[in-house]
DRENROMI-840270 format. One record per residue: x, y, z of N, C-alpha, C in turn. Coordinates in pm, whole numbers, padded with zeros to 5 digits, always signed. Layout:
<pts>
XYZXYZXYZ ...
</pts>
This chain:
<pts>
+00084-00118+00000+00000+00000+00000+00088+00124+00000 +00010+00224-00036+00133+00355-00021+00135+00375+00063 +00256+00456+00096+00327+00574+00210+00197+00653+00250 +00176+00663+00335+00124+00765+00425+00132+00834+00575 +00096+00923+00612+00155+01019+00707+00095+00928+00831 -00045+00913+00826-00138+00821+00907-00177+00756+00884 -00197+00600+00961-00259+00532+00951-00409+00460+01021 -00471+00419+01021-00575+00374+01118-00580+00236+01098 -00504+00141+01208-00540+00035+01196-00598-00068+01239 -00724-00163+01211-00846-00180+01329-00813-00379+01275 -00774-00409+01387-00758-00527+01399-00862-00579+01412 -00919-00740+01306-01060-00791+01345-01057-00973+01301 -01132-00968+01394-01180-01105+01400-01286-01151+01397 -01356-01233+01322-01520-01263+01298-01597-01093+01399 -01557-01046+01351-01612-00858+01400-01685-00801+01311 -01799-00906+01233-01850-00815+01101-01962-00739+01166 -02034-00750+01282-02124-00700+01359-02069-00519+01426 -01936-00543+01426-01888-00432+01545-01789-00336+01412 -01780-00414+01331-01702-00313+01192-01859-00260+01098 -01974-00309+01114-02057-00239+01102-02122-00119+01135 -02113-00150+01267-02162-00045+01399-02064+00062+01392 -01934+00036+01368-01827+00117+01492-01758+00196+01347 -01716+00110+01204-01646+00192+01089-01689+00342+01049 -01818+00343+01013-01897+00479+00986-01826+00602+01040 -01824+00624+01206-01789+00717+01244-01590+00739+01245 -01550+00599+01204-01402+00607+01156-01397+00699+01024 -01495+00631+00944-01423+00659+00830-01485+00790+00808 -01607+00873+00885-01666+01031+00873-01576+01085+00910 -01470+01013+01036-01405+01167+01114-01230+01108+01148 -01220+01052+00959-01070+01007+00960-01026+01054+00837 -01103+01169+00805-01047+01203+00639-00927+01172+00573 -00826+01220+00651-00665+01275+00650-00619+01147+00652 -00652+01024+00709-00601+00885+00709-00591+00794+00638 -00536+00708+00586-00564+00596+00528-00602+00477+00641 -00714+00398+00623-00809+00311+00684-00750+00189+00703 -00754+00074+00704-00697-00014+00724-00748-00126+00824 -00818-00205+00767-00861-00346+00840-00766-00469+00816 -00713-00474+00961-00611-00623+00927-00705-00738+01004 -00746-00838+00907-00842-00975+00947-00738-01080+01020 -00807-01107+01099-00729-01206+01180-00756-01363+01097 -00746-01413+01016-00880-01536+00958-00958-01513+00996 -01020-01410+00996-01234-01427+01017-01244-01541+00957 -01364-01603+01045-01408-01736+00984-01577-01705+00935 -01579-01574+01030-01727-01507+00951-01662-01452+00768 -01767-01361+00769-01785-01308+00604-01767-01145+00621 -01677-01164+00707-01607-00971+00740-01527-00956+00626 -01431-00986+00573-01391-00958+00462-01462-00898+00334 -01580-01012+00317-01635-00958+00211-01746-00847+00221 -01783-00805+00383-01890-00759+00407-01787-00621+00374 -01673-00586+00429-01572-00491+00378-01570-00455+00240 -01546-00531+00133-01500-00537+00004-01666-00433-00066 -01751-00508-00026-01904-00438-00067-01921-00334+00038 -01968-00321+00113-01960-00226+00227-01886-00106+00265 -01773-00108+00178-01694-00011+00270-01572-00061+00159 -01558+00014+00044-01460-00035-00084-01325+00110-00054 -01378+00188+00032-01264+00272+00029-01155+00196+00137 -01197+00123+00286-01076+00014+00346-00993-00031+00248 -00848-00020+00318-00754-00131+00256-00738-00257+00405 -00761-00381+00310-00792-00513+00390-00646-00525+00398 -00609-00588+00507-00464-00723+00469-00497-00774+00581 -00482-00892+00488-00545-01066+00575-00374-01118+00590 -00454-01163+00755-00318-01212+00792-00407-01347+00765 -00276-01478+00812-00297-01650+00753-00322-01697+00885 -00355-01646+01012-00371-01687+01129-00424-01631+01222 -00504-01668+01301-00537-01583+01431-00424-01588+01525 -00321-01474+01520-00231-01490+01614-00246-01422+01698 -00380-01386+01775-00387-01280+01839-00386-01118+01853 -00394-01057+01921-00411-00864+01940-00224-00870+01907 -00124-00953+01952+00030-00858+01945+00077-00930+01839 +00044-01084+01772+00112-01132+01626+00050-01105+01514 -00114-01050+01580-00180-01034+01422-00178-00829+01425 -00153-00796+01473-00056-00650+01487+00048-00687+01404 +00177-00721+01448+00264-00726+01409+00287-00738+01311 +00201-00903+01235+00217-00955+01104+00148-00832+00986 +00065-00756+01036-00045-00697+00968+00029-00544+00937 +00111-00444+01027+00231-00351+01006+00321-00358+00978 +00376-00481+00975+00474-00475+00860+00441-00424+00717 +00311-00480+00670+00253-00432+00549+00167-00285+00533 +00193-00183+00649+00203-00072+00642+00271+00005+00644 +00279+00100+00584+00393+00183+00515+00334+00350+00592 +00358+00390+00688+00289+00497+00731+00438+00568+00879 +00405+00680+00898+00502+00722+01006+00382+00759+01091 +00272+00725+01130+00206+00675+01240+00107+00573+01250 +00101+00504+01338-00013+00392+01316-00112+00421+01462 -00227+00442+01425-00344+00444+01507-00411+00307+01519 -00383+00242+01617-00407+00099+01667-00559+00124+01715 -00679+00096+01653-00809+00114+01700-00869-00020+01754 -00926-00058+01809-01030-00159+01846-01129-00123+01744 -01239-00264+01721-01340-00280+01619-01467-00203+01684 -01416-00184+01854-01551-00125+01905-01547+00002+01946 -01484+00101+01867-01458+00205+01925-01523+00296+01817 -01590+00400+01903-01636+00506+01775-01575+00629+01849 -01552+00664+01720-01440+00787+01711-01506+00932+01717 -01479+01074+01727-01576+01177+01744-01457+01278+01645 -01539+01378+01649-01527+01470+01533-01311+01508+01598 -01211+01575+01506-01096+01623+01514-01015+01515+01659 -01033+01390+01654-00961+01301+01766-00868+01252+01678 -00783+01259+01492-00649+01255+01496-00576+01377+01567 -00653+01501+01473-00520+01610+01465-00452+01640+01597 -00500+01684+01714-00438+01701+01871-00299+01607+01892 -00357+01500+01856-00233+01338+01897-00114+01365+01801 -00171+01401+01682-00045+01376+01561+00009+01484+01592 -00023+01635+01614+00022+01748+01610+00101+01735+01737 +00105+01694+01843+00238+01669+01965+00304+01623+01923 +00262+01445+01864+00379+01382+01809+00498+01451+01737 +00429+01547+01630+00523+01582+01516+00595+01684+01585 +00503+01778+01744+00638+01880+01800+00725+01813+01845 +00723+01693+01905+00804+01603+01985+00835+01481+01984 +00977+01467+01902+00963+01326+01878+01070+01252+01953 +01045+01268+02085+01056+01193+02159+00889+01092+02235 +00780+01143+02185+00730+01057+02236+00665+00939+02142 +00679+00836+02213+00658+00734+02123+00530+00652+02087 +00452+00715+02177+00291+00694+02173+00182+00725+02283 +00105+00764+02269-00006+00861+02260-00159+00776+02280 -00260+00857+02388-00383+00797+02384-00476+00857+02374 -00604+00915+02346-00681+00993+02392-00767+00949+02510 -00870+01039+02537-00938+01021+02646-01034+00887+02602 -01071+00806+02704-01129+00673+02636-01273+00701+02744 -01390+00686+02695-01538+00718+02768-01585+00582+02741 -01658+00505+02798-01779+00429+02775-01844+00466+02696 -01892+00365+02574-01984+00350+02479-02117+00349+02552 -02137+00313+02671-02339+00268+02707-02288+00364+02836 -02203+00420+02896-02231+00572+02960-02132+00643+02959 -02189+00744+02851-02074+00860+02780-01995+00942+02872 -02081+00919+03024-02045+01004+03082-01936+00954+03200 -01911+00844+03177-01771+00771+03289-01675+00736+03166 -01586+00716+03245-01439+00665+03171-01449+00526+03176 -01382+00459+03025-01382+00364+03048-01291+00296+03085 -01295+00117+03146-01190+00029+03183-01054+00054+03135 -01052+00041+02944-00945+00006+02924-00877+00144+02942 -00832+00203+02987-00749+00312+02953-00782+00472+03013 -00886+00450+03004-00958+00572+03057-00906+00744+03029 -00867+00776+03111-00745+00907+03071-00562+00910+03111 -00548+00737+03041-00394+00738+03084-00337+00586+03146 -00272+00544+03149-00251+00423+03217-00118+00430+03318 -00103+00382+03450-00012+00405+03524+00011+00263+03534 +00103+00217+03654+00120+00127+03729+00158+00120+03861 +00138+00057+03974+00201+00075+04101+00355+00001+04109 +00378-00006+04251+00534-00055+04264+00496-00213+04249 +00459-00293+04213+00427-00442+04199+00362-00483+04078 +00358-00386+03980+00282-00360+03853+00173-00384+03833 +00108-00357+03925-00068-00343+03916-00104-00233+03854 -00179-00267+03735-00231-00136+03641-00339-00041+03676 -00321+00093+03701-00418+00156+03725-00423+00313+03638 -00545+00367+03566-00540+00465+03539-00601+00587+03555 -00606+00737+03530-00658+00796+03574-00783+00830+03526 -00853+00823+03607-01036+00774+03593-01088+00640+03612 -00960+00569+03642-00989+00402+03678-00926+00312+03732 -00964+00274+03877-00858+00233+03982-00980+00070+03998 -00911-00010+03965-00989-00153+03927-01059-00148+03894 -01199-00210+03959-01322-00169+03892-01401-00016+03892 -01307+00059+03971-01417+00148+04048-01357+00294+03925 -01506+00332+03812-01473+00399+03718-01548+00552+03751 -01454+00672+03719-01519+00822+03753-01582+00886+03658 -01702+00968+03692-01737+01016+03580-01648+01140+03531 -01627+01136+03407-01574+01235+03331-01622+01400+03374 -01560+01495+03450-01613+01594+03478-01501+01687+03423 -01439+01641+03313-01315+01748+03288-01206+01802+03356 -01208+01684+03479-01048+01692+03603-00969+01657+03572 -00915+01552+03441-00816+01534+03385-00808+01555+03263 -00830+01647+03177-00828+01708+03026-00717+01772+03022 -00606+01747+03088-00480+01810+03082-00386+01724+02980 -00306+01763+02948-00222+01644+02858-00132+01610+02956 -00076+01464+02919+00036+01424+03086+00083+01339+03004 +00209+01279+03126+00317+01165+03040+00221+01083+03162 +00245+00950+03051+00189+00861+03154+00261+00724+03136 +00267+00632+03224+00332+00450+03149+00275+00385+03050 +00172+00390+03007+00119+00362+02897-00013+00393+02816 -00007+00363+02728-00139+00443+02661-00246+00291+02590 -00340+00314+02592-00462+00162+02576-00413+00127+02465 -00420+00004+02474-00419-00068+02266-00537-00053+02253 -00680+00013+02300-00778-00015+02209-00784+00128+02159 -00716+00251+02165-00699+00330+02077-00531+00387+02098 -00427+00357+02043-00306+00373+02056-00215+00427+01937 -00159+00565+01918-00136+00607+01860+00071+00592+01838 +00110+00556+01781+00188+00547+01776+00335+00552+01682 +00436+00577+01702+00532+00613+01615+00579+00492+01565 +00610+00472+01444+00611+00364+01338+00758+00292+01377 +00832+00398+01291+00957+00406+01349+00996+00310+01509 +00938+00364+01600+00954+00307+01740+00906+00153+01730 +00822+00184+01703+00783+00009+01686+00829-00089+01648 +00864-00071+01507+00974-00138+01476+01063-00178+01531 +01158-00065+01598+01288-00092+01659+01280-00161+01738 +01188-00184+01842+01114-00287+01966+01105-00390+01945 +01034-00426+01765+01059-00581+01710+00834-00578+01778 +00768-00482+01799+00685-00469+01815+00610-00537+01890 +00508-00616+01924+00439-00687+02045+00517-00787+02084 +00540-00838+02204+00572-00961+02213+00479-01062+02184 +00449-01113+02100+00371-01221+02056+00400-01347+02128 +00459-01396+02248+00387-01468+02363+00337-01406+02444 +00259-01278+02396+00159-01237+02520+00014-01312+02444 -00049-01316+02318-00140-01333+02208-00256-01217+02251 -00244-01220+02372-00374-01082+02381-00352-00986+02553 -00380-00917+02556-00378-00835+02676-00276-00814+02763 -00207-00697+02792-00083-00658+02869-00009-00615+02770 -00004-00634+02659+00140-00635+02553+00135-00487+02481 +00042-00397+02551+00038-00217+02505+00125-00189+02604 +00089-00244+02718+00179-00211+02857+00337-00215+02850 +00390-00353+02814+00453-00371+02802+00542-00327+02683 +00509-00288+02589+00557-00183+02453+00571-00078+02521 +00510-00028+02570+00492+00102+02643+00617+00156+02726 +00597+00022+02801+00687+00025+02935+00857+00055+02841 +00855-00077+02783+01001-00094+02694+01024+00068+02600 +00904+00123+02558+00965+00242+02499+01055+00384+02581 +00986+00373+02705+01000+00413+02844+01143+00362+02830 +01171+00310+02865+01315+00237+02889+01429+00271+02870 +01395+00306+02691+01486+00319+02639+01489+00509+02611 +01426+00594+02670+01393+00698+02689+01295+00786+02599 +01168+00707+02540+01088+00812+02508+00943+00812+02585 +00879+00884+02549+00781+00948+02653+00624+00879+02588 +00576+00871+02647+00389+00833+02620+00306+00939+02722 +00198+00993+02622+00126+01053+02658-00029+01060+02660 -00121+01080+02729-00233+01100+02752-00308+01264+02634 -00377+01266+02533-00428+01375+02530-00591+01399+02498 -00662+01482+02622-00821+01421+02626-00846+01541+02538 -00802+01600+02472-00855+01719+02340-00928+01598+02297 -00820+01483+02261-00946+01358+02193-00973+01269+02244 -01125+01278+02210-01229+01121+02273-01265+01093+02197 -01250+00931+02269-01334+00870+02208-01438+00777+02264 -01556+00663+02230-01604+00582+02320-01542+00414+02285 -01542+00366+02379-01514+00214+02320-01630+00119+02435 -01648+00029+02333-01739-00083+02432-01684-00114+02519 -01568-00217+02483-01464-00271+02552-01592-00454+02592 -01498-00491+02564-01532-00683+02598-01592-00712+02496 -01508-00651+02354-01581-00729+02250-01508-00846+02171 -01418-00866+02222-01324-01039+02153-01295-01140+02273 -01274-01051+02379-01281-01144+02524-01437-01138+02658 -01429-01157+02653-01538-01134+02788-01497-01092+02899 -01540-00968+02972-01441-00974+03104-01442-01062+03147 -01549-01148+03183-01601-01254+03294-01517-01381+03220 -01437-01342+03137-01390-01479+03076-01265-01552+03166 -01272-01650+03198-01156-01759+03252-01023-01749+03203 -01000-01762+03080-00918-01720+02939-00819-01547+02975 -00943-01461+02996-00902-01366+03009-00808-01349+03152 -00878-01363+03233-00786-01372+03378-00665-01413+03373 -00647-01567+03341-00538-01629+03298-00442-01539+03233 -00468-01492+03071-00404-01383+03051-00351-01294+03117 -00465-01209+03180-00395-01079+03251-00299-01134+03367 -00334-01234+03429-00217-01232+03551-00082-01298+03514 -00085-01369+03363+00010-01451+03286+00152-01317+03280 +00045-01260+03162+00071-01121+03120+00174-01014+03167 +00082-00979+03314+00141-00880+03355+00249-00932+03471 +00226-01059+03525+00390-01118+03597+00512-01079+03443 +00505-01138+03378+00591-01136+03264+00616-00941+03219 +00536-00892+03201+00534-00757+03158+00626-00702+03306 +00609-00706+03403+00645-00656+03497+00846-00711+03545 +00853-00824+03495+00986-00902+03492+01068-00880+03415 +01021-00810+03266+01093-00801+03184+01158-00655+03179 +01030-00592+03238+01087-00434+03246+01120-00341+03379 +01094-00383+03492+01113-00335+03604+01271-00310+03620 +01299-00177+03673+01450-00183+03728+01483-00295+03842 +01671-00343+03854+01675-00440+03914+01651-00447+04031 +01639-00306+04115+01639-00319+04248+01482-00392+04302 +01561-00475+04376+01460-00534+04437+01365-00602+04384 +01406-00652+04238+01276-00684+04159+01238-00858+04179 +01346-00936+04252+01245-01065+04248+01245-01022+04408 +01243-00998+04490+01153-00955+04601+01015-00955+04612 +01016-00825+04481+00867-00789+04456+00797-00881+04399 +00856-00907+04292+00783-01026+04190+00766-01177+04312 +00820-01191+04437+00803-01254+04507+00679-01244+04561 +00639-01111+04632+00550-01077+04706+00432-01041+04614 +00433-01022+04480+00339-00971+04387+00273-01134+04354 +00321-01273+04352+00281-01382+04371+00191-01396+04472 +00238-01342+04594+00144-01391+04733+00035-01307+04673 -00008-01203+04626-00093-01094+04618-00190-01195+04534 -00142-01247+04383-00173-01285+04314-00289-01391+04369 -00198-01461+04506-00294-01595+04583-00402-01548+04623 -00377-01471+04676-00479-01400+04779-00590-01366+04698 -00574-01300+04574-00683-01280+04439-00755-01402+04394 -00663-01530+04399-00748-01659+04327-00825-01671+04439 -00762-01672+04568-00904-01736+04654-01004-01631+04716 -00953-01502+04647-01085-01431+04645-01164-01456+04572 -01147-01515+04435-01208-01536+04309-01300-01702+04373 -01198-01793+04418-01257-01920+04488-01385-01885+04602 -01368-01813+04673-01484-01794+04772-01599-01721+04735 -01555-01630+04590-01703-01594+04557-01823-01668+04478 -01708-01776+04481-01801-01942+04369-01740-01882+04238 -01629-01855+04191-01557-01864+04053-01449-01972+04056 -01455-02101+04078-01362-02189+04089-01267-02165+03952 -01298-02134+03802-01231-02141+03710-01165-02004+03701 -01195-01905+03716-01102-01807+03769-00979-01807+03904 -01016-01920+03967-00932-01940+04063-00784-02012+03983 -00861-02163+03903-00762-02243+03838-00702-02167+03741 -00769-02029+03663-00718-01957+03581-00565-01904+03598 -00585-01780+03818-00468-01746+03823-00384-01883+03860 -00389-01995+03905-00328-02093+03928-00217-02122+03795 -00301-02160+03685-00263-02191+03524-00105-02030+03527 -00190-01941+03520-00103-01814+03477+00057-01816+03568 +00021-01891+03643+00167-01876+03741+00278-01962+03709 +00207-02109+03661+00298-02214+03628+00352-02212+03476 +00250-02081+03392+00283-02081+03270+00361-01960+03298 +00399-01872+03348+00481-01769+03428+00617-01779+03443 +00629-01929+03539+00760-01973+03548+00783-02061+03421 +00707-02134+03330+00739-02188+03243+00815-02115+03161 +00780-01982+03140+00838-01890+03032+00931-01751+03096 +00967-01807+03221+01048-01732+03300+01204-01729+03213 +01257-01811+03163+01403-01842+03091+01419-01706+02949 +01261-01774+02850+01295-01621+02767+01273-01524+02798 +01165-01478+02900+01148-01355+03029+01288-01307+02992 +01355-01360+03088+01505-01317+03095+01579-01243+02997 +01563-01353+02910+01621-01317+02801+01623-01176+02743 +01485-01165+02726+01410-01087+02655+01464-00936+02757 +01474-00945+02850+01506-00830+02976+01642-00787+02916 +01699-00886+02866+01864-00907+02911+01914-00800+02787 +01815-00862+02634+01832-00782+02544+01770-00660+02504 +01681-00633+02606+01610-00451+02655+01736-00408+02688 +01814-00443+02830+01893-00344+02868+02009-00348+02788 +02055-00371+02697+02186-00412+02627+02110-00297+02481 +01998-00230+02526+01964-00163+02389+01995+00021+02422 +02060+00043+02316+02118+00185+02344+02030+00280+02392 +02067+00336+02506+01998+00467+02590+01897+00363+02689 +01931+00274+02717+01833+00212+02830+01853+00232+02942 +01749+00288+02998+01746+00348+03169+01632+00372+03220 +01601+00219+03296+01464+00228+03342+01392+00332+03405 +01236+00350+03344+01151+00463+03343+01088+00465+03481 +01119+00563+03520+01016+00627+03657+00924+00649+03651 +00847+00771+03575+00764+00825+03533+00637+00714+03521 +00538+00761+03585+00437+00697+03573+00436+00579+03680 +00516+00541+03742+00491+00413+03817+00482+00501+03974 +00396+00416+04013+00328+00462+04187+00432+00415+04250 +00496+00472+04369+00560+00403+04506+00480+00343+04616 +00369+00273+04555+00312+00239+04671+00191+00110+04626 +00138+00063+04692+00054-00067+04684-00097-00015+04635 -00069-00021+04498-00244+00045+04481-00353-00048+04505 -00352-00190+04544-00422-00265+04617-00432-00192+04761 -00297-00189+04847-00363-00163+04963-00445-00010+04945 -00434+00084+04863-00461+00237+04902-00650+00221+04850 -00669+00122+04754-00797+00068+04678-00864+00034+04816 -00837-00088+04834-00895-00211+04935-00893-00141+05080 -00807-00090+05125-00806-00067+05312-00788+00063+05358 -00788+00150+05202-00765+00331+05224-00856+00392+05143 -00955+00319+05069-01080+00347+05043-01038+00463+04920 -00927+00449+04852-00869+00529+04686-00949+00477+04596 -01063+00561+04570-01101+00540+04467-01150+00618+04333 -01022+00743+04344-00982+00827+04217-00869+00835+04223 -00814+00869+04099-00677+00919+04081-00648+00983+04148 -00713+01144+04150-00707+01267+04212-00688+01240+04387 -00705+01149+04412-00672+01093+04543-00520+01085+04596 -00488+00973+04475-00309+00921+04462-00212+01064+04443 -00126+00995+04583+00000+01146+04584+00133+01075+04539 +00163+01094+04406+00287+01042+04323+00438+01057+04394 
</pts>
């Protein structure tokens, strides 16, 4: 495909329902972009519902469902663009939410990717899960962002419409420098789904460029439209995920300590999950731990050849000094605007 300045690229999988719903307001308020649906093998008729439907998309079919970070990966290589806008299939977009993002990027290119403000699709008026206005982490790499500290989500009252550096910015709308990506070697594709924005994120951090939050643009996203929250699958993931995300990039001090004590935390979560009658969420974080240490060796690895990469010096910025479980659970934090950095 040709060169272009922007890209928009909406990763999908049997999604002919949610590329119905959700493309329209892409393609009204993406003029300046070139479009871009990369198919995971749909085993539905999304492809062709594209080809008739919507003939201005450029398709590229990947040969596998390799997931949100291999069917990324496999799918940008075959874009040719100096930014890629990583969209979810369920996200609808609102009027001028490129120009704000691209126009920092291009003052500053040190930062390496970019989010806008993320709202709930079914209430416009809270922030949503994934991302909300920014993504942080605490000292044990528990993800939290501003407008969303676990489950507990704020309504949008315009308290954070500031632009900020933050640890990471959502993959379900993620704006990002092409260039950078590349050099990263792009998702780790043994994550196959969830944590692996974080972890890009984190690694760009690393090596010293910046990610930012900017709520000039919103947008809404459903969110739980390829996984289920309530999914078994998913849990597994996230606690797989983010042990690994957190091992590979944390500075050394003290880090299997933590990653010690971030295990006990982990227990304490399955048999919270066990006593509320979720036995398969229990066996889920169980599964995620032994597949954890299973893949603890290229962990390493993978760490070993982050810090051996020029200008690497693990990122401060954005990570909490403190237990955002305990400040959630037994200090009753339940806004950002709460947390003292």
């Amino acid at each position: 495909m040709p060169v272009c300045k922007v890209a928009v690229v909406i990763l999908n999988w049997n999604g002919k329902q949610l590329l119905e719903t959700f493309l329209p307001s892409v393609l009204q308020y993406s003029s300046k972009a070139t479009i871009v649906v990369a198919d995971n093998a749909s085993a539905d008729d999304s492809v062709l519902f594209l080809n008739q439907k919507f003939p201005s998309v450029v398709i590229v079919q990947n040969t596998e469902n390799g997931g949100f970070a291999k069917g990324y990966n496999d799918a940008l290589k075959k874009v040719d663009a100096a930014y890629y806008i990583l969209l979810n299939s369920d996200v609808e977009v609102t009027e001028n939410w490129i120009e704000p993002i691209i126009s920092l990027m291009d003052a500053d290119n040190t930062i390496a990717a970019c989010q806008p403000k993320i709202l709930a699709y079914n209430e416009k008026n809270k922030f949503e899960y994934a991302g909300a206005c920014g993504g942080f982490i605490d000292k044990y790499g528990y993800p939290f962002c501003r407008g969303r500290i676990f489950n507990s989500l704020e309504e949008d009252q315009g308290q954070y419409n500031n632009n900020m550096e933050i640890l990471w910015a959502t993959g379900a709308c993620m704006f990002v420098r092409s260039k950078v990506f590349h050099q990263l070697n792009g998702f780790d594709e043994d994550y196959f789904a969830h944590m692996e924005e974080i972890d890009l994120c984190w690694r760009m951090k690393n090596i010293g460029y910046k990610i930012y939050v900017v709520p000039q643009s919103r947008v809404y996203h459903l969110g739980g439209g390829t996984l289920n929250k309530l999914s078994p699958r998913k849990t597994y993931l996230n606690f797989r995920n983010n042990l690994i995300t957190y091992t590979k990039n944390h500075a050394d001090r003290y880090l299997f300590i933590k990653v010690i004590f971030r295990l006990k935390l982990d227990g304490i979560a399955a048999f919270k999950f066990l006593f509320e009658g979720s036995p398969k969420h229990f066996l889920a974080v169980i599964r995620a731990h032994f597949a954890y240490y299973a893949l603890l060796p290229s962990t390493l690895a993978k760490r070993k050849k982050l810090k051996n990469t020029t200008g690497y010096k693990p990122a401060t910025t954005g990570i909490l000094n403190h237990n955002i479980v305990v400040l959630h659970y037994f200090k009753n934090t339940d806004r950002f605007s709460q947390i003292k950095f």
